[in-house]
TIKERO-645834 format. One record per residue (C-alpha): residue in one letter; x, y, z. Coordinates in steps of 0.1 Angstrom, whole numbers, plus 5000, padded with zeros to 4 digits. Example, Ala and Ser with C-alpha at 12.3 -4.5 7.8 and 13.67 -1.06 7.14 Angstrom:
<nodes>
A512349555078 S513749895071 
</nodes>
This chain:
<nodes>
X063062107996 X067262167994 X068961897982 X071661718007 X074461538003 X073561288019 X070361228000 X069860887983 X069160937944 X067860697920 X067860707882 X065360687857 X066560337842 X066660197884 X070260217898 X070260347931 X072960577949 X073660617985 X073960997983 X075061267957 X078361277959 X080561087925 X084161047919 X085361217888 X086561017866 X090661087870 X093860917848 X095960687871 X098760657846 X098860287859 X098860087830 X100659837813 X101659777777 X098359807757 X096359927784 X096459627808 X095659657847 X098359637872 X098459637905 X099259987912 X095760007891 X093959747915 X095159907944 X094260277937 X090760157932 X090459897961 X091360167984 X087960407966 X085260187981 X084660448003 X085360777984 X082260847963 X078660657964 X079060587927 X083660577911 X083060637875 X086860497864 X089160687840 X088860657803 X089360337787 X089860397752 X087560137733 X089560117701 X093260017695 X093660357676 X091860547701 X094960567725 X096960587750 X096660947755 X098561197775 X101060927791 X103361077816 X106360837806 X106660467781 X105460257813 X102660467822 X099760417805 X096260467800 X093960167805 X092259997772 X089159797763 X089559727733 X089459357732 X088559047754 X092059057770 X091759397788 X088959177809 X091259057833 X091759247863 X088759497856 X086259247873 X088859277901 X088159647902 X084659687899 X084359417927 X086459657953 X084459947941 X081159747952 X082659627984 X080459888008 X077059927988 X078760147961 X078260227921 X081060157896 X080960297866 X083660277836 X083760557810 X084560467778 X086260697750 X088360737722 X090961027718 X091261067681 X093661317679 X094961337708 X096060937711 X099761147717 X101560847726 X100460687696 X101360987673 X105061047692 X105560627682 X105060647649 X101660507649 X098360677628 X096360907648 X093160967638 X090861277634 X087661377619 X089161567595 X093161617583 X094461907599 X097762037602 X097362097642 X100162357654 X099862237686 X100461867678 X104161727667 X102461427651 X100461467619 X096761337620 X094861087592 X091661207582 X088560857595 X086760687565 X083060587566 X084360247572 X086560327602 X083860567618 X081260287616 X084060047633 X084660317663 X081260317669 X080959947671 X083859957692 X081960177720 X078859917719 X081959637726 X083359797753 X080059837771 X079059487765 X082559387782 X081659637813 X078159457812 X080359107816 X082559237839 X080259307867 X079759737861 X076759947870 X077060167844 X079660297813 X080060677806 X080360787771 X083061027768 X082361307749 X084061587760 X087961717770 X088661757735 X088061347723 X086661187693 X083161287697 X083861627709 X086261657680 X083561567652 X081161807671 X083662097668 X083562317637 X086962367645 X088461977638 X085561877619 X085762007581 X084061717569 X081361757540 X079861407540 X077161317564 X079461337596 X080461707591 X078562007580 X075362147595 X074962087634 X072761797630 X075561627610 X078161717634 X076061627660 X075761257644 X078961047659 X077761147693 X074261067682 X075360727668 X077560597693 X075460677724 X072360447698 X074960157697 X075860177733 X072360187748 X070759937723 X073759707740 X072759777773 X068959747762 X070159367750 X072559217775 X072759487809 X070259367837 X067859607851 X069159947865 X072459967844 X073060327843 X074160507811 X075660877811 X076961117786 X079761347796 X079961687773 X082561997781 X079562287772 X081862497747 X084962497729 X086762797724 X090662847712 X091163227711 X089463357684 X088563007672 X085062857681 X084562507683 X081162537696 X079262747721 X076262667748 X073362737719 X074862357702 X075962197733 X072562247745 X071462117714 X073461807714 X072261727754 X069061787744 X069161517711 X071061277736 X068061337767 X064761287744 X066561017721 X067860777747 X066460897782 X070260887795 X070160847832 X072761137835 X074361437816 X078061517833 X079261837825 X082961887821 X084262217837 X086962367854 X084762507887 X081562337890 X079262697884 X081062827856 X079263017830 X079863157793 X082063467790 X079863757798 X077263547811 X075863507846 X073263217838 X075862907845 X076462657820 X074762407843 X071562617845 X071562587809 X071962197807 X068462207831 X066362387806 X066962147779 X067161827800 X063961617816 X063361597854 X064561227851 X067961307838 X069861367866 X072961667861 X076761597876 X078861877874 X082561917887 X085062157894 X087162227917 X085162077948 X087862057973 X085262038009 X082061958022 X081362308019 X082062307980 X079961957971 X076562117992 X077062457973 X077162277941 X074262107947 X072662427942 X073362347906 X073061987897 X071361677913 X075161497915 X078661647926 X081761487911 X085061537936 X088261447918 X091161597936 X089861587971 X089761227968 X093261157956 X094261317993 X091461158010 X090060847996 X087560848022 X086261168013 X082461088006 X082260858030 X083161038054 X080261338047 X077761088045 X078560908081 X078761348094 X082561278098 X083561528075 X085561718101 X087761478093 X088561458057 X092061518049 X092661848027 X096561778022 X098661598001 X101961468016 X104361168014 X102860998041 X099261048022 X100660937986 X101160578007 X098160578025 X095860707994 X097660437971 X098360717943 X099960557913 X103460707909 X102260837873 X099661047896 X102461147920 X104661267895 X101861477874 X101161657909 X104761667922 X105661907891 X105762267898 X103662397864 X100762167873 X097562377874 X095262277895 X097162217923 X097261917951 X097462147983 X100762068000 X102161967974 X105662137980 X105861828004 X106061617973 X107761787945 X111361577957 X108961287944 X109261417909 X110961177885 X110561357852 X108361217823 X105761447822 X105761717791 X105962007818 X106062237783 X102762107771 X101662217807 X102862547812 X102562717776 X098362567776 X098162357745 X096862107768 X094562237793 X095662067827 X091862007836 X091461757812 X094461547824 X093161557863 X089761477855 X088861317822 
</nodes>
């Protein structure tokens, strides 16, 4: 039978969604000082009750060296969990999220290397292995055993405080070029002791963290708390190979049988692309390794009702991250058959009505930005400056990974 949209799904571990449609996790740039909420964050989120059956937040890094990352400016931050005071304020969130029958989820992460802010203050940044990075201006310090062992701790922290909080679930991020996509890449990862090395070795951090975080969950989360793994399926930089589908597939496959995940999220930039010279998609790939009760979310560019149903074709789940920055109704909408009226343009007026941060506003009010917000040449007066528009246009960061992290 084809899957709809509007089809209720329920995981393997007992968490129920309304239909198949998921908001992307997406930076607000909203924070305060050390990753605190604010009320730009409280009310971006308030006004998603309606936007996706299940909001899985933006990254909260879980470590104080594991961020903030890819700030737009020194007010705009990313938000934190790294301790008990980044509590208040998130219970405020997850409550709004809940508000009509819906699933929120917070993903939790550390950036290593690419804690920018951090590395532009002065401040250590960390990385699997020392590397002179070309396209970082900060240098990078090489993790001990001791401070590896102390992330991963950190992870099973944060999801005990999203247990506390009131959460449905915590996504472990490990993709977009962060810490555990970094130790799983030959090409950051030069280690020789046990985290480095052969595949299973690199494959460990990911391995390890995902066992502290569900043994958490197993302890102190009531019944149906869901628990994903987010993974971008290669990593290539030119002629430099990170890894390609043959380990990624390896790695889901680890994560699947070891800790029956309720989901694997696949991090792309249009929700069927496949491996150069390849027609089998990257998601097709994901389904051979993966049980029937592991359910698939890819993304990518789903910008209509259209996209999300052809995607389906693909996955069980459809993350939307743009389309519901111009229309915060935008699930809701295709699951009460209203989605002739979903709003597919951004504009002054809709920056007001959609509650977009003004970090978001001015990422999507600059010119280079790739992908695009359409209409946005009805906003770009609303650009205020901040953003590195150089990183942006000569690729050293990819512009996918700051819309939807």
């Amino acid at each position: 039978m084809e899957k709809q949209l509007t089809d209720k799904v329920q995981f393997r571990n007992g968490g129920e969604l309304n239909y198949r449609i998921v908001q992307a996790p997406m930076q607000t740039w909203s924070g305060l000082d050390r990753g605190r909420v604010s009320q730009a964050t409280k009310d971006y989120y308030a006004r998603r009750a309606n936007s996706a059956t299940m909001v899985i937040t933006e990254y909260c890094y879980v470590s104080e060296s594991g961020g903030p990352a890819r700030t737009t400016s020194t007010t705009d931050q990313q938000l934190g969990m790294f301790d008990d005071a980044h509590k208040e304020g998130f219970a405020e969130i997850a409550e709004s999220l809940q508000k009509e029958g819906n699933l929120a989820v917070m993903q939790i992460a550390h950036a290593g290397r690419e804690a920018n802010y951090r590395g532009r203050q002065g401040e250590t940044v960390y990385d699997p292995s020392a590397i002179d990075f070309s396209f970082l201006d900060y240098p990078v310090t090489e993790l001990s055993n001791d401070d590896i062992e102390q992330i991963i701790q950190d992870f099973a922290d944060a999801a005990k405080r999203a247990i506390d909080l009131g959460y449905d679930g915590v996504e472990i991020h490990g993709a977009n070029h962060y810490l555990q996509q970094q130790f799983f890449s030959k090409f950051s990862n030069k280690r020789t002791d046990k985290w480095g090395g052969s595949l299973e070795n690199r494959m460990r951090f990911a391995v390890e963290d995902t066992r502290a975080v569900t043994d958490t969950i197993k302890e102190h989360a009531p019944e149906g708390f869901i628990v994903g793994y987010r993974i971008s399926p290669e990593e290539i930089h030119g002629s430099n190979e990170g890894y390609l589908i043959d380990e990624s597939t390896q790695l889901v496959k680890t994560l699947v049988e070891t800790f029956a995940l309720d989901y694997i999220y696949v991090s792309m930039a249009k929700y069927n692309d496949t491996p150069a010279k390849d027609d089998k998609t990257y998601a097709e790939y994901m389904c051979e390794v993966m049980d029937d009760e592991t359910k698939l979310i890819v993304v990518g560019n789903v910008m209509s009702e259209a996209d999300a149903q052809d995607a389906l074709n693909y996955a069980d789940l459809v993350a939307v991250g743009r389309a519901t920055l111009m229309d915060p109704e935008f699930g809701g909408k295709i699951q009460a058959d209203r989605e002739d009226e979903i709003i597919q343009e951004i504009s002054p007026e809709q920056i007001e009505e959609s509650k977009l941060p003004d970090g978001i506003v001015n990422v999507f009010s600059t010119p280079a930005m790739q992908p695009i917000l359409p209409g946005r040449e009805s906003i770009y007066h609303l650009h205020k400056g901040g953003l590195n528009e150089s990183t942006i246009k000569d690729g050293t960061t990819s512009s996918y990974n700051i819309v939807e992290e």
